[in-house]
C-alpha positions as CSV (number, residue, x, y, z in Angstrom):
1,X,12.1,16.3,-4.1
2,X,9.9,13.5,-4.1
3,X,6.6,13.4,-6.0
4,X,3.3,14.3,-3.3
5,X,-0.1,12.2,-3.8
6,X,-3.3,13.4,-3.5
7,X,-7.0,12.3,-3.0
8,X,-10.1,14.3,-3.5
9,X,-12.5,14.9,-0.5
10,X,-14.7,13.8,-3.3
11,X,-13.4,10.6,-3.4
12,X,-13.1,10.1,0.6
13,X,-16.5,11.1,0.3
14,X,-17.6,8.0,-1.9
15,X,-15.5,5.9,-0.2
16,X,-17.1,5.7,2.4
17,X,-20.6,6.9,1.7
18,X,-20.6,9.9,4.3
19,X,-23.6,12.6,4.5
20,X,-22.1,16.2,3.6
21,X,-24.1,18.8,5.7
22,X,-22.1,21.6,4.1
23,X,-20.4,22.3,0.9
24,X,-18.7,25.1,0.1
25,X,-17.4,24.0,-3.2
26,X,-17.2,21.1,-5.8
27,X,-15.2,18.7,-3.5
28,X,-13.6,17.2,-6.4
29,X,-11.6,20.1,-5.9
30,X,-10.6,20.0,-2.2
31,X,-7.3,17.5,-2.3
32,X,-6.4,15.6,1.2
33,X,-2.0,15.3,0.5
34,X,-1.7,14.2,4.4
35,X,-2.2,10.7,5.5
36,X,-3.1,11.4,9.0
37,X,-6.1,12.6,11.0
38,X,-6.9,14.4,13.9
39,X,-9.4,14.8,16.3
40,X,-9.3,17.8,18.1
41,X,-10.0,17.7,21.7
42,X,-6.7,19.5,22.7
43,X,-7.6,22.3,20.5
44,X,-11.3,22.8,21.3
45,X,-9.4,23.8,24.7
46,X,-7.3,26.3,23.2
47,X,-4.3,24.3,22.6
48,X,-3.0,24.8,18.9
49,X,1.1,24.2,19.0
50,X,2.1,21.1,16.2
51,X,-1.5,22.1,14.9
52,X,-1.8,20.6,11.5
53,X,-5.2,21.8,9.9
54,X,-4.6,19.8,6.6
55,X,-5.5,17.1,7.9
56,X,-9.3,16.3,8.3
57,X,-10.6,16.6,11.9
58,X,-12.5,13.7,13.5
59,X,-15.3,15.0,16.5
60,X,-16.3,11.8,18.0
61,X,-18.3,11.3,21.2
62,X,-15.7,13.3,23.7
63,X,-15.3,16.5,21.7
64,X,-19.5,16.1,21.1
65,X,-19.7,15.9,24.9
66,X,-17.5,18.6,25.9
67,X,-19.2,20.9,23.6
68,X,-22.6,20.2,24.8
69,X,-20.8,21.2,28.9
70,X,-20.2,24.7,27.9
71,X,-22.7,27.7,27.3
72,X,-23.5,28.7,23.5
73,X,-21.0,31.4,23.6
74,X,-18.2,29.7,24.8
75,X,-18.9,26.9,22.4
76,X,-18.5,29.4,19.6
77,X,-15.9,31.2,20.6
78,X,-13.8,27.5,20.7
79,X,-15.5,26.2,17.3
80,X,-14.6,29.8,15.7
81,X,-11.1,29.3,16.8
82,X,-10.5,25.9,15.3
83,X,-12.4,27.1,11.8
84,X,-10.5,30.0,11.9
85,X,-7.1,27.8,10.6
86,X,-8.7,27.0,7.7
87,X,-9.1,23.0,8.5
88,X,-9.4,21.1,5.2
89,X,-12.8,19.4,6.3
90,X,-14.7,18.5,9.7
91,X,-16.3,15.1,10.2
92,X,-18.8,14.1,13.1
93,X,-18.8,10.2,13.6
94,X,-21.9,8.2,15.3
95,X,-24.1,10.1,13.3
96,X,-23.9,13.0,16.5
97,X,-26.2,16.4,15.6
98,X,-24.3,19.3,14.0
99,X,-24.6,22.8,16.4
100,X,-26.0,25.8,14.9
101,X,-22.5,27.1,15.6
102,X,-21.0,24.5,13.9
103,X,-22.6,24.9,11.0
104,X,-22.9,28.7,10.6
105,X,-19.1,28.7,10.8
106,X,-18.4,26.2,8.4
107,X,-20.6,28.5,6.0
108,X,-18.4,31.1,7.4
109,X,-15.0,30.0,6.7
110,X,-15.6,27.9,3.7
111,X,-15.2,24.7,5.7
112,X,-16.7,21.1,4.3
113,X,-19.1,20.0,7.3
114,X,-19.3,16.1,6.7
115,X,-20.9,12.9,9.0
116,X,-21.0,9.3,9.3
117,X,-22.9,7.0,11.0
118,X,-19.5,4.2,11.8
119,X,-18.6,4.6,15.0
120,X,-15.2,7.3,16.0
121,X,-12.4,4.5,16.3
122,X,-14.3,2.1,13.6
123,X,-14.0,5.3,11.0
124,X,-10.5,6.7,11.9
125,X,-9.2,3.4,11.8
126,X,-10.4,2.6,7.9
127,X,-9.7,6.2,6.7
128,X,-6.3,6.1,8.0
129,X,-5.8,2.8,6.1
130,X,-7.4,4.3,3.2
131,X,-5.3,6.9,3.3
132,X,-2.1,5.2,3.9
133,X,-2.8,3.0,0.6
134,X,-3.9,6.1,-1.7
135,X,-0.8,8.7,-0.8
136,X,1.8,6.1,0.2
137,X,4.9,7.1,-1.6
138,X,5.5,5.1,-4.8
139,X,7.8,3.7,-7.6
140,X,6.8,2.1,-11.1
141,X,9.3,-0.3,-12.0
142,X,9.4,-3.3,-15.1
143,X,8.6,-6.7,-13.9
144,X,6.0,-9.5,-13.3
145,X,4.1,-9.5,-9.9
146,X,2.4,-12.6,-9.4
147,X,0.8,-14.2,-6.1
148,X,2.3,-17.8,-5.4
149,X,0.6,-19.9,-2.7
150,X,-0.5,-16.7,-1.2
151,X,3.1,-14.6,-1.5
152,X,3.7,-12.2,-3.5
153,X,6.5,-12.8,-5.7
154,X,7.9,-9.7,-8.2
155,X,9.8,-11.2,-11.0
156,X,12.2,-8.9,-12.7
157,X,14.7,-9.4,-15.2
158,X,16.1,-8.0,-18.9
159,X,13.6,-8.1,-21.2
160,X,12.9,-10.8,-23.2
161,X,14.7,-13.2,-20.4
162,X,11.1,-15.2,-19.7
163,X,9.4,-13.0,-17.5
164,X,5.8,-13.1,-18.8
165,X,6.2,-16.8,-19.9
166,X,6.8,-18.0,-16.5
167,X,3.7,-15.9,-15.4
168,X,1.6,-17.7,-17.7
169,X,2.9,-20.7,-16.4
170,X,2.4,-20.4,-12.6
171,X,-1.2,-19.0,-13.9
172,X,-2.3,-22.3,-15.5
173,X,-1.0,-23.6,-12.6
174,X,-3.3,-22.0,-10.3
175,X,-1.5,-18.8,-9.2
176,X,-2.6,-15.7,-10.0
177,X,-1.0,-12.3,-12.0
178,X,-0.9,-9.4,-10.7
179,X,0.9,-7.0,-13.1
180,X,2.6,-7.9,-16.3
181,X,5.7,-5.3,-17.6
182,X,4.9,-2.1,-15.1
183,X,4.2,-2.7,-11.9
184,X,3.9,0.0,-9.6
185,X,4.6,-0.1,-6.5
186,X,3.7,1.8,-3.1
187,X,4.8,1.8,0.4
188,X,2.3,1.8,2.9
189,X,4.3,1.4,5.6
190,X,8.3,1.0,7.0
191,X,8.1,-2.6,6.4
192,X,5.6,-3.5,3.8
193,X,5.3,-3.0,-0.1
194,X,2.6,-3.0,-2.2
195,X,2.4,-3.7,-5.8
196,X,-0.3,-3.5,-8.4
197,X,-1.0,-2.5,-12.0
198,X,-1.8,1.0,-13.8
199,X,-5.3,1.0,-14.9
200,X,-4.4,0.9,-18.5
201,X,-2.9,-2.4,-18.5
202,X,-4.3,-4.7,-15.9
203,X,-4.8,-8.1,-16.5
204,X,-2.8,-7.7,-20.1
205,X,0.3,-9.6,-20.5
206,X,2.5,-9.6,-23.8
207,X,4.1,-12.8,-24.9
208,X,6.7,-13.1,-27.8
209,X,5.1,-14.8,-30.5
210,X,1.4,-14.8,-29.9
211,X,1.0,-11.1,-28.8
212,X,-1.3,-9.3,-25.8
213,X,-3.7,-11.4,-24.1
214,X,-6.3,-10.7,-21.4
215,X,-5.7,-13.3,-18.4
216,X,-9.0,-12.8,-16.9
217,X,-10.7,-13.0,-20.5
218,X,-8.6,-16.6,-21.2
219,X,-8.6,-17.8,-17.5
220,X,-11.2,-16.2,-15.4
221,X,-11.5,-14.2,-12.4
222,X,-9.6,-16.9,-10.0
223,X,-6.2,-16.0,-12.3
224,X,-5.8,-12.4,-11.6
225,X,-5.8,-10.4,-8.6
226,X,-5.9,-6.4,-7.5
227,X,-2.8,-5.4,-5.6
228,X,-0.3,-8.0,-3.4
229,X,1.9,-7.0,-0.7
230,X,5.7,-7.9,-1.8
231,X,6.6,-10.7,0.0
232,X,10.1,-11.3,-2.1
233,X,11.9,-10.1,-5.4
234,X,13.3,-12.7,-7.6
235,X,16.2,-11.9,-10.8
236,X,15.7,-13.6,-13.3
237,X,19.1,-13.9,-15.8
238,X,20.7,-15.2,-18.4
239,X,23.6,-17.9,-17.0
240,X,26.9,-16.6,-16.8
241,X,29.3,-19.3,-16.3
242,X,32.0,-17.2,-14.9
243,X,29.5,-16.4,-12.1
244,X,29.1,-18.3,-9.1
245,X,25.5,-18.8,-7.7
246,X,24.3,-19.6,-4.5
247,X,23.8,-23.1,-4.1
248,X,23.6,-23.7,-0.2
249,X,20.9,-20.4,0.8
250,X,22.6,-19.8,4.1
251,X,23.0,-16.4,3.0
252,X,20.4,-13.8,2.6
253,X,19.9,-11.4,-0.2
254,X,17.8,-8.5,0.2
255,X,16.8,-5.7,-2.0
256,X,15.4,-2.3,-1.1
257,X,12.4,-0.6,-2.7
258,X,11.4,3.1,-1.3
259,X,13.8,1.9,1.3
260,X,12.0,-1.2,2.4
261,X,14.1,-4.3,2.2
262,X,12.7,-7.3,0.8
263,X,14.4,-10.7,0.7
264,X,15.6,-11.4,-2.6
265,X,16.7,-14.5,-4.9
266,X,19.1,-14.2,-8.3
267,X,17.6,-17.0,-10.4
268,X,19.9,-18.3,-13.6
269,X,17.5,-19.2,-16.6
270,X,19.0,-21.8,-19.2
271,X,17.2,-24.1,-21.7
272,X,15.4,-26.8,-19.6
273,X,14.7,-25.2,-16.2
274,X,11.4,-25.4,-15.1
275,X,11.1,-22.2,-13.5
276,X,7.3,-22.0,-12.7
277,X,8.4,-24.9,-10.4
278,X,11.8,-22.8,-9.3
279,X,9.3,-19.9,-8.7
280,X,6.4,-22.4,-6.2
281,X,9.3,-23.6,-4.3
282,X,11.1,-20.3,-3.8
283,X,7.8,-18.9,-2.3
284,X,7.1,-21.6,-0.1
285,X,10.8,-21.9,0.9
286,X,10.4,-17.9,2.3
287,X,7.4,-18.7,3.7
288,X,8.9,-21.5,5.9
289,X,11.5,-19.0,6.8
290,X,9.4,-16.0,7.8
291,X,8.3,-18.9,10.5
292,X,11.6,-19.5,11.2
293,X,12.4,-22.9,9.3
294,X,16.1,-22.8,7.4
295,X,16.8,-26.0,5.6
296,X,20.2,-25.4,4.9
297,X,21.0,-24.2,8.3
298,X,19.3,-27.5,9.7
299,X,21.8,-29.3,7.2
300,X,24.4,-27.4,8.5
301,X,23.8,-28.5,11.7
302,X,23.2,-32.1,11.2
303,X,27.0,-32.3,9.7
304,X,28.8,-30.2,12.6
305,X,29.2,-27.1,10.6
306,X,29.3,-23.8,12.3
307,X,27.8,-21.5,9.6
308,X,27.0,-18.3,10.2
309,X,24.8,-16.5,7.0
310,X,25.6,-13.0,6.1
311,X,23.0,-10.4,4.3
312,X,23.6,-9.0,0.6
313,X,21.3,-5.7,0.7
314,X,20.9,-4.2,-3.4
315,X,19.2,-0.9,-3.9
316,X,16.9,-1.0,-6.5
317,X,16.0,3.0,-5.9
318,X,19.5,3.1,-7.6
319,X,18.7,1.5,-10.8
């Protein structure tokens, strides 16, 4: 059974600077585990099948307005109805007036009463995206993840195969670290990952020989950076010489993470291989093909050869 994030209501709270008109309880202690919202027209007329109240409820401008059509009593009878499940929290956007009925029932069933000024769609929008990031499933793994002309490029690799010493490299070079040795990683959506460090380490980085240093210390704030979306996953290892690498790149390697696949490069490291130079080039070379540029099929082309790539897909959920 996988492991289920939460956020505080607290936090949401903060976030994004919303007036609470009613608190029943320290809302440190009222935890949001669903990444979704709703806003409940349907069930301010009575319809409550696939009603979630978990989730926090949005009342924007159309469930204001269709309130304010019907007679005080109705309006309670539908607002007593949707309180009555126990919703996690209510929000009003625009800044819209809370009822009396609103609030007495809030008070009633223990219900945080909450309100922003951003407009419905403008709100929804960032707190889904907020939520998304802060519950999105999620996977520590051993690695460097370092942003390279604007990719995101996750180094792993035994330790003590030169991990860290090609992050200091590409730093002085411009690029900027991410996470040195755990980097954790979430997925916040089907097709995207997104890594950053644990609190405790950020910005450190461990190099044989000299020790721990702190890159934003030594280099500044241009050399380190938050959180990066995975853009590709590159092995570093030891040459074997019985082992044949790819020399061409027609075909693709991709490896899956929370069961997102990500393309993929096995890099051999030997005395004398500049591979903060390997590391630019492999970054802009998946950047040309995300737009659709293959130099070696264009090669292939140029000489008459009819060669089709295949894909190499490695689960790193396994491991």
């Amino acid at each position: 059974m996988s492991e289920q994030f939460t956020v505080t209501l607290q936090e949401i709270i903060n976030e994004f600077q919303l007036e609470v008109i009613h608190a029943p309880c320290d809302l440190n202690t009222v935890l949001i585990a669903e990444n979704d919202i709703t806003r409940p027209g349907l069930q301010l007329m009575g319809f409550y099948e696939y009603f979630n109240p978990e989730r926090i409820q949005i009342v924007g401008k159309m469930e204001f307005a269709y309130l304010s059509t019907i007679d005080a009593e109705q309006r309670y009878q539908h607002l007593e109805q949707l309180f009555s499940h126990h919703i996690t929290a209510l929000c009003l956007s625009r800044g819209l007036p809370c009822f009396p009925e609103m609030l007495n029932l809030a008070k009633q069933y223990s219900v945080p009463l909450l309100r922003t000024q951003e407009s419905t769609s403008h709100f929804t929008t960032s707190l889904l995206s907020y939520l998304n990031h802060n519950l999105a499933p999620r996977v520590t793994r051993h690695g460097v993840l370092i942003e390279i002309y604007g990719e995101g490029v996750f180094i792993t690799g035994e330790s003590g195969v030169g991990k860290s010493e090609c992050a200091i490299e590409l730093v002085k070079r411009g690029h900027r670290l991410v996470a040195d040795d755990a980097v954790e990683i979430r997925k916040v959506s089907n097709t995207s990952l997104v890594g950053t460090s644990p609190d405790n380490i950020r910005h450190f980085l461990e190099l044989r020989g000299i020790g721990i240093i702190n890159v934003r210390r030594l280099f500044g704030m241009g050399a380190v950076k938050i959180s990066q979306e995975i853009n590709m996953i590159i092995q570093l290892e030891l040459w074997n010489s019985a082992k044949v690498y790819d020399r061409m790149g027609v075909d693709t390697q991709y490896s899956t993470i929370l069961g997102v696949k990500t393309p993929s490069l096995t890099i051999p490291v030997t005395p004398g291989r500049n591979l903060a130079v390997i590391m630019e080039v492999a970054a802009m070379n998946n950047r040309q093909k995300k737009m659709g540029y293959n130099a070696a099929q264009e090669l292939m082309q140029r000489l008459g050869v009819n060669m089709e790539g295949t894909e190499t897909t490695t689960d790193f959920d396994a491991f």
